[in-house]
N, C-alpha and C positions, 0 to 999 in steps of 0.2 A: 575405440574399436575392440581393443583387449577385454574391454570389461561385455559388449556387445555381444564375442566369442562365447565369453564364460558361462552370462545369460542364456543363449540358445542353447548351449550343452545342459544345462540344466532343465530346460524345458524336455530337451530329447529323453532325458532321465526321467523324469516324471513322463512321458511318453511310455516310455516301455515298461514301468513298474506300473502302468495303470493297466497292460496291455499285457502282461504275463505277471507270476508270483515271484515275489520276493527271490525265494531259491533257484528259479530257473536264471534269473536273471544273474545273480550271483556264479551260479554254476558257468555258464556259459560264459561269463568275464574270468574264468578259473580261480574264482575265489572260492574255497571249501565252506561250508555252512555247516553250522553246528548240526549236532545229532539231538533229535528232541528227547528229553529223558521224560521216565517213565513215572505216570502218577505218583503219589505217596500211598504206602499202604503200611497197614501193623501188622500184616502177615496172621499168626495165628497168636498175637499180640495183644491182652485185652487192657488199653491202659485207661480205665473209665476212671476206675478209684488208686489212682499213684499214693505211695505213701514210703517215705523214706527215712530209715534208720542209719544211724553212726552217732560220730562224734564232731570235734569243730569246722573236721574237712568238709561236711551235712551241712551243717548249718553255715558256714560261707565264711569263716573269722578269717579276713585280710586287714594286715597290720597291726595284731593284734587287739583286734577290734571284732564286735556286732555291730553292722550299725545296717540301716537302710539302706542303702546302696550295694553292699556286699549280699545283704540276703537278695534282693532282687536282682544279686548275677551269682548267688549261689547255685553249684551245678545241680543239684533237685530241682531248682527253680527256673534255671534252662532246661532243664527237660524235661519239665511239665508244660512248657510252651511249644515244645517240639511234640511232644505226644498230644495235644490240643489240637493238633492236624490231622490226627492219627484214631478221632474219638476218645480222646483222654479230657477227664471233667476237671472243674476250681481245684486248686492245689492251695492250700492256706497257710501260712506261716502266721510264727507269732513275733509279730515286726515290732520293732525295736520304735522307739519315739523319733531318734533324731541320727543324724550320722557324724553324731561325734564321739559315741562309741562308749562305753562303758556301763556298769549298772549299780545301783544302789540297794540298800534294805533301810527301810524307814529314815530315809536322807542319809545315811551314810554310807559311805562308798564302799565297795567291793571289790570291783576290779577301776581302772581309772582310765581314759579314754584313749584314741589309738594313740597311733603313730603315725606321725607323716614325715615327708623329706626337708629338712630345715635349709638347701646348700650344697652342704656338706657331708651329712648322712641321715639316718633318724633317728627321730627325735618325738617326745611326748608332744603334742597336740598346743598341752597350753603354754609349751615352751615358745610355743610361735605366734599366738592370738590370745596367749593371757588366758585367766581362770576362766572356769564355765563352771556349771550347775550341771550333774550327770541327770539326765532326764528320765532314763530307764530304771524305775523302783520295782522291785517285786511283790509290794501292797499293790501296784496299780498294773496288773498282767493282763495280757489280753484272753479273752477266750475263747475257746478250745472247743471243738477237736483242732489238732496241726495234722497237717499232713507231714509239714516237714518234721523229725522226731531227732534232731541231730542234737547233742548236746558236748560242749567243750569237755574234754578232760576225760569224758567217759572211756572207758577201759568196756570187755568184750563182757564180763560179770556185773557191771554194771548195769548191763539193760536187761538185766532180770532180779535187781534187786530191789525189794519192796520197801518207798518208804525215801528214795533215793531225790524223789521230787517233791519232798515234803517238807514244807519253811519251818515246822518246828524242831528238825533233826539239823536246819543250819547251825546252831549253836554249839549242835555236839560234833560235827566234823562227817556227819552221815548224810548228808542231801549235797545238791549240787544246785548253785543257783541257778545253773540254766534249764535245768531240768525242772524247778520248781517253777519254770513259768509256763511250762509244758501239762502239768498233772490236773489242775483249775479244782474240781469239785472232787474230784480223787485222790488225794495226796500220797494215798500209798500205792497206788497205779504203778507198774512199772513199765520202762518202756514198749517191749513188748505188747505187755499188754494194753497200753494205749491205742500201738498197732492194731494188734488184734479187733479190737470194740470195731474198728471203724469200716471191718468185712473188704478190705483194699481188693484188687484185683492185680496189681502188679505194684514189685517191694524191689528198694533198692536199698541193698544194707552194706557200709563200709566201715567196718570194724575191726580192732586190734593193734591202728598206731601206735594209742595210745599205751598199749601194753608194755613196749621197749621204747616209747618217748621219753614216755616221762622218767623213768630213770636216764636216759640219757642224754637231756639235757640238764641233769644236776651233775653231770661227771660222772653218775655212778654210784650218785653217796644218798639219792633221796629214794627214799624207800627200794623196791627190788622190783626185778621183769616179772610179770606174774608167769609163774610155773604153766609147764608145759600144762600139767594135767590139768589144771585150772582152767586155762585158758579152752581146752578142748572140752572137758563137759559141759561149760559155759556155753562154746559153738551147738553143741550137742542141742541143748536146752533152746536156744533159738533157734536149732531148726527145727524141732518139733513142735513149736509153737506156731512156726509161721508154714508149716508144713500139714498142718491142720487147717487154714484158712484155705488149700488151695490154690493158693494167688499163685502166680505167676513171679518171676524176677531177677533180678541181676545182680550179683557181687563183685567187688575187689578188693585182692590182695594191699597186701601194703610195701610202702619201697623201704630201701636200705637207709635208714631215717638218720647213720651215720653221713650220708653225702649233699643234703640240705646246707643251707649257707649260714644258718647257726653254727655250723660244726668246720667251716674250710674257708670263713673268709678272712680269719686270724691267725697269721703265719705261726710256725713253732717257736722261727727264732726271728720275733719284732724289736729283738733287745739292740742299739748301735751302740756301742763304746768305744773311745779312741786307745790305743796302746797303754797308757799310764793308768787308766781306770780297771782295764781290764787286766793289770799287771796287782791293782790293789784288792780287786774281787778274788783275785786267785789267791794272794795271802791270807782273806780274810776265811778260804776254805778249804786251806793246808791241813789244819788240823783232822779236819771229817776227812780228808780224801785220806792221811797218814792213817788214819782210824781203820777206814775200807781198808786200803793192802795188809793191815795186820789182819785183821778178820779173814780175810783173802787166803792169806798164806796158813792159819789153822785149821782152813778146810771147812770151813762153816759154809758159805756162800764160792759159787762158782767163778772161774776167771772171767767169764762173759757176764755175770753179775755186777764181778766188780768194776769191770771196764764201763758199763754202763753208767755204775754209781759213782762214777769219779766225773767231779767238777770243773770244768774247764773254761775259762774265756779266752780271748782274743778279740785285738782289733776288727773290728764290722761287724757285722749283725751274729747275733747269738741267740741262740736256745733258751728259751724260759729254765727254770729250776724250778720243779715240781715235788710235790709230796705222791707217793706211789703207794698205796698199801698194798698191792699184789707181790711187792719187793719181798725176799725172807726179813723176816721183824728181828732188827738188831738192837731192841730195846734191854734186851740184856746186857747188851756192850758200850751202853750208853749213846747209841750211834739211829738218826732218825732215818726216816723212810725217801732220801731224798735223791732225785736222779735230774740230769738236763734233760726236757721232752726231746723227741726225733721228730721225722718226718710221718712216723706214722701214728703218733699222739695229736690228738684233734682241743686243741681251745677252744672252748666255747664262744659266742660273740660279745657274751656282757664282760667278760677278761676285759674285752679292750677298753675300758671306761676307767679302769687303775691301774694296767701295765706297765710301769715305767714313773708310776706316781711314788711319793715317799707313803710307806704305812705308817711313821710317823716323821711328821713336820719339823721336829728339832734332831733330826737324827739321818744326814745322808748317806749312811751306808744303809738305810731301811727302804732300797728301792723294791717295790714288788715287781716278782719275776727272776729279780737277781741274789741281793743278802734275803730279800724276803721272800722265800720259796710258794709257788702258788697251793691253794688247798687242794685236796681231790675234787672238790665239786665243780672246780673252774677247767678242769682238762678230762679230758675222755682217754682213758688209756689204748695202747693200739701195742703194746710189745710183750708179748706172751715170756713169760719170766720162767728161766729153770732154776729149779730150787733144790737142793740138797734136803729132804724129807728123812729120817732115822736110815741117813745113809744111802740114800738111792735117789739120782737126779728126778723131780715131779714137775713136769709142765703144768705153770698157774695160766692160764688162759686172760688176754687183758680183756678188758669192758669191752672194746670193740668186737673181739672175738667172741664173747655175749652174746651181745645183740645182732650179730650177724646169724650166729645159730640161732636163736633165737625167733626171730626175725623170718627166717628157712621152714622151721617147722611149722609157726602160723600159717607163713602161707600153704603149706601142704595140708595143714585144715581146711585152710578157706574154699580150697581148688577142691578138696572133698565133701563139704558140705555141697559146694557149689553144683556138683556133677549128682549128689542123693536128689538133690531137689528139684534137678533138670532146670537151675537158673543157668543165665546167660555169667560167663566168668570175663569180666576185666581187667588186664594184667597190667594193674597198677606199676607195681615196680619197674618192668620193661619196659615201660614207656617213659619213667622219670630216670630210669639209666639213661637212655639217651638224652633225654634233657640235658641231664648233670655232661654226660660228656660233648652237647652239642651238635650230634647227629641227627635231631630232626627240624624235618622243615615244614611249616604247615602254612599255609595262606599266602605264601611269601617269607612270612613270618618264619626267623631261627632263633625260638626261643629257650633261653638255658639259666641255669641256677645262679648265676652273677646276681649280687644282693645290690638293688637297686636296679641297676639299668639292665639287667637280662631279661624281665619282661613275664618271668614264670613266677618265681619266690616273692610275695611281698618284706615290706619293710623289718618284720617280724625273724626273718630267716628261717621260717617252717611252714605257714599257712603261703598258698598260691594265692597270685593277683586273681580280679576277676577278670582277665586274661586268661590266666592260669587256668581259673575253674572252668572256661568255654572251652578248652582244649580238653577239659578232661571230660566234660560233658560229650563232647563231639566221640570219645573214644569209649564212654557207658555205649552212646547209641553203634555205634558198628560192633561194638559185643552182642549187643540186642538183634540188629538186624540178623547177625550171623547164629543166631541161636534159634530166635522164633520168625524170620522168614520175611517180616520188616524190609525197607529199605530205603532209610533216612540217606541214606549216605548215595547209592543211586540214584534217589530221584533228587538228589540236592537240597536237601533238609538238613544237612549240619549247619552251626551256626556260624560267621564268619567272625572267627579272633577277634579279628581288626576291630569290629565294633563296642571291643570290651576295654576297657581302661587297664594300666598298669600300675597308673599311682593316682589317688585323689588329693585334691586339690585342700590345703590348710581352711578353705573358705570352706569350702564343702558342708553346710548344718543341717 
């Protein structure tokens, strides 16, 4: 009889939705019904010919990899699917063979394939499925034109240097391999101008990572930030290039590339020692510390100097012992550059692969971190040092405080090109501030800079999951809407996170 009940009720439903419209029906049971959202449109948006400028953030490198899957969720390549609704035509990349990642020049390797999660952390590729054969050679490129023009490593001067995607300047340390799969029948093409040839109608350029990256994932010690003035003629130069096509377009800034998970997922002090050990470490650096308070008390170096430079263990966890070159240089006094990191000195990630290892095997007071102090290039400095200069205290400014100036003033280019050229501006960095500190919430999804399982940062601790890149994508298009009149975002044309992966699978080829 209960089931009889249930039956008729259902008949009487199908009675009345056959007999009035869905919403009346709903309304009058006092259920709210959605609000219908409004077509899609590009506003005064022309995205026919997209074409997209950068570097590995462009072209999609997660886990420190190219491979197929990451370019087909690289965010050019989602928002060429989004503007496809919008009158936007084929967007072409120059896709990689396989998705095991890495590329070759005449069978020999160059870069070597990703990274994936072994467990326990990551880990090379064939650590986990054994050798491969790198598929992607640069005798066998695909051809061109790309829409996508994003190339690894490139710097803001680079995409106007001639000659940069040309396989015979690989030898001399002048091309870039990714860029030489880019140039095809033009070799001294520069990026730019590849752009240029192909008359785009709307550009998406994200440039200058790489300017204070890549010194700052060497610690500080590989090569230099490229100067201010460099770096702005350089913007200069590409906007008057792209500024001449007419196109249309969209920029972003870059983030504070010290707060990424290459930089904060290795504590300062990973060192543990029990009482007796830490009572031997401290003998074996009586003498350096004796050394510092005599320097100390001549007046050479300051008391805040010295308090820093003086070495100390103790039971539980301890501070690395680093080398510091921003310290005053007591190589006069026979005395090295050495201090225990703080809390605001950043380890890099690859540290943690011999922190705590012996540097040599027949020798255990040769633990690195502790008798064996880390080099500069394995720690990023973060403590601004006063230095007694011909008698007058001189703040040395540390790495970090670099590249945070640094870092400030690009973007106060980028936000001024952006505004000459009436693109849409996307404020990169605000939005991975909040990542890093957790505050935002998108699709459900609260995704933040934890390496591994936070769902933004791939395995790599710098390039974003293709997760990552749909979130970033989704925050180009509300820069666009809000600029040229678009409305991806109102009519429900962003892309849904959830459908983008966080890690690939070791099978994945």
């Amino acid at each position: 009889m209960k089931n009889l009940k249930y039956l008729f009720f259902s008949f009487l439903l199908l009675g009345l939705y056959s007999c009035n419209e869905v919403e009346d029906v709903l309304e009058d049971n006092g259920v709210p019904t959605p609000e219908a959202l409004p077509a899609l449109t590009a506003g005064t948006a022309d995205f026919s010919n997209y074409v997209a400028l950068g570097n590995s953030l462009t072209i999609g490198v997660t886990d420190n990899g190219v491979f197929i899957a990451t370019q087909e969720n690289s965010y050019p390549n989602i928002l060429a699917g989004q503007f496809a609704m919008a009158g936007g035509g084929e967007f072409k990349q120059a896709m990689t063979e396989d998705n095991y990642g890495g590329l070759s020049f005449a069978g020999n390797r160059i870069y070597g394939p990703r990274l994936v999660f072994n467990g326990s952390g990551p880990a090379g590729l064939e650590s986990v499925i054994g050798p491969i054969t790198v598929g992607n050679d640069l005798l066998n490129s695909p051809a061109g034109p790309f829409n996508n023009l994003g190339v690894p490593g490139a710097r803001s001067f680079h995409m106007l240097a001639p000659g940069y995607g040309n396989l015979a300047n690989l030898p001399l340390g002048l091309a870039n391999p990714y860029a030489c799969r880019l140039t095809g029948s033009t070799p001294d093409a520069t990026m730019i101008e590849l752009a240029v040839a192909q008359s785009p109608t709307f550009i998406s350029l994200w440039i200058g990572a790489n300017d204070v990256l890549s010194y700052a994932t060497s610690g500080g010690s590989n090569g230099a930030l490229t100067p201010t003035a460099t770096f702005n003629a350089s913007m200069d130069g590409i906007a008057a290039a792209l500024s001449a096509t007419g196109a249309q377009g969209v920029m972003a800034n870059i983030p504070y590339v010290t707060d990424i998970p290459f930089f904060t997922t290795v504590p300062h002090n990973p060192v543990p020692l029990d009482a007796a050990t830490a009572a031997a470490v401290n003998g074996g650096y009586a003498a350096y510390n004796g050394g510092i308070a005599t320097i100390a008390g001549l007046g050479a170096i300051t008391a805040e100097e010295a308090a820093m430079r003086t070495i100390t263990f103790a039971e539980g966890p301890n501070a690395v012992v680093i080398e510091d070159e921003t310290l005053t240089d007591l190589s006069a006094y026979g005395l090295p550059n050495y201090r225990q990191a703080t809390e605001n000195d950043l380890v890099v990630l690859l540290a943690s692969s011999f922190i705590g290892t012996l540097a040599d095997p027949n020798n255990p007071a040769s633990v690195n971190g502790v008798g064996v102090p880390l080099a500069d290039n394995w720690v990023l400095t973060g403590e601004d040092i006063t230095q007694i200069i011909t008698g007058a205290p001189t703040i040395v400014a540390s790495e970090i405080s670099e590249i945070t100036g640094a870092t400030d003033s690009i973007n106060d280019k980028i936000s001024t090109i952006a505004t000459q050229l009436g693109y849409a501006h996307f404020d990169a960095n605000d939005m991975f501030q909040q990542i890093f500190s957790g505050d935002i919430t998108y699709n459900s999804f609260n995704p933040n800079a934890s390496l591994v399982f936070g769902g933004m940062i791939s395995l790599d601790g710098v390039h974003p999951t293709s997760r990552g890149y749909a979130l970033i994508a989704n925050e180009f298009l509300k820069a666009i809407d809000e600029t040229f009149g678009s409305n991806f975002e109102a009519s429900g044309n962003l892309v849904d996170i959830g459908d983008y992966p966080t890690n690939y699978s070791p099978m994945l080829q």
